[in-house]
C-alpha positions in Angstrom: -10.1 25.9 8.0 -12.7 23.0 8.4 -15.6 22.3 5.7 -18.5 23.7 7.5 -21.1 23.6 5.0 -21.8 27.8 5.5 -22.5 29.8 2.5 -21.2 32.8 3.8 -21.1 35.9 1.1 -20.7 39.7 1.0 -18.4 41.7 -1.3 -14.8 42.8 -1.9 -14.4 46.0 -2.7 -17.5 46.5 -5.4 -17.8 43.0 -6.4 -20.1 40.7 -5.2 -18.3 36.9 -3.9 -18.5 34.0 -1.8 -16.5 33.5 0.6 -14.0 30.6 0.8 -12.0 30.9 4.3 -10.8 34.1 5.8 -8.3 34.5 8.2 -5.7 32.4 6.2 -1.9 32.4 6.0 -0.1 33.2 2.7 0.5 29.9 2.5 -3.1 28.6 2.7 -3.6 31.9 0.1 -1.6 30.5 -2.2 -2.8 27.3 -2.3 -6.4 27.9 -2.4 -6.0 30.3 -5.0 -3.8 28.3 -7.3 -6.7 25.8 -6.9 -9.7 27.6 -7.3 -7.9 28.9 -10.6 -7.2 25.4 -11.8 -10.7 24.4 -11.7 -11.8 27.5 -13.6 -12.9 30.2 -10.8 -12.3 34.2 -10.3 -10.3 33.9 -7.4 -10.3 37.6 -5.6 -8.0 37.9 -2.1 -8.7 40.9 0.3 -6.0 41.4 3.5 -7.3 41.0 6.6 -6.4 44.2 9.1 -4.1 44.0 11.7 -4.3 44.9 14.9 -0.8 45.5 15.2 2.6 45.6 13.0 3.9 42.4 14.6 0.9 40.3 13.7 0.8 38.2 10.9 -0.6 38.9 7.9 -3.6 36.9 7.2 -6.1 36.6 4.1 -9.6 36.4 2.9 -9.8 33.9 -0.3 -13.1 34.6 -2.1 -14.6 33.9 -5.2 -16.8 35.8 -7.7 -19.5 32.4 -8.3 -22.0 33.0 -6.0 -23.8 29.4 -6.0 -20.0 28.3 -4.9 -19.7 26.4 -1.9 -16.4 24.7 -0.9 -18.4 21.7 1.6 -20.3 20.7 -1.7 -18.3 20.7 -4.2 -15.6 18.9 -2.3 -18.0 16.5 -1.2 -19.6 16.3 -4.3 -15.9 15.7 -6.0 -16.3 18.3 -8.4 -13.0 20.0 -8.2 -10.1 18.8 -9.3 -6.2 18.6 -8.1 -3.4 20.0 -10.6 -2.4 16.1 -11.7 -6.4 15.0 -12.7 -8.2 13.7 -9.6 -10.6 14.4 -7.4 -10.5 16.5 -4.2 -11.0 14.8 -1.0 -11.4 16.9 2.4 -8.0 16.0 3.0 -6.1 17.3 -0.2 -8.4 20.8 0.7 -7.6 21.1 4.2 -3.7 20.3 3.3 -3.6 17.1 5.4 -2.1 14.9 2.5 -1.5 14.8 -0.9 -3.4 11.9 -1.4 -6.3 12.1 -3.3 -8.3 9.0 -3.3 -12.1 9.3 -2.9 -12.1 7.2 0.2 -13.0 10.4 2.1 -14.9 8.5 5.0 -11.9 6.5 5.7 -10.4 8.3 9.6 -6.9 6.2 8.9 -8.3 3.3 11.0 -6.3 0.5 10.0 -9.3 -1.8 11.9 -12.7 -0.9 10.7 -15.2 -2.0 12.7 
């Protein structure tokens, strides 16, 4: 799911959270969660219905900080990978593994 800058909130069950992305694989689940956790946050994961058995299962990640928003503090470089450094939009979307803070860099080998 893309950074779009939304605060979107409501509430699992009786607690109150912001939500991170919903509609997500278990994989995405996973990953977001083992993050979120990493950088000190109360991750809570609803499943999503189904409209039938052969869907796929997908996931709301949410967290119980209300002021959190994943745009800013990604942008902001305020959360942090497993091995120290900074998370760039493409380490949160799961395009690389690379973490350098040169998040305005589109992979243009000629910048113009």
């Amino acid at each position: 799911m893309a950074l779009t800058g939304k605060h979107t909130f409501g509430s699992i069950d009786d607690t109150r959270v912001t939500f991170v992305e919903k509609g997500v694989s278990a994989e995405r689940k996973t990953f977001l969660k083992k993050l979120l956790e990493h950088n000190g946050f109360e991750v809570l994961i609803q499943e999503d219905k189904r409209k039938t058995e052969e869907d796929p299962q997908r996931y709301t990640v949410a967290v119980t900080d209300m002021v959190f928003n994943p745009t800013i503090w990604v942008f902001q470089r305020k959360l942090e990978t497993f091995d120290g450094q900074k998370v760039t939009r493409g380490y949160w979307e799961q395009e690389t593994e690379d973490a350098k803070p040169q998040y305005w860099n589109n992979g243009s080998s000629n910048p113009k």
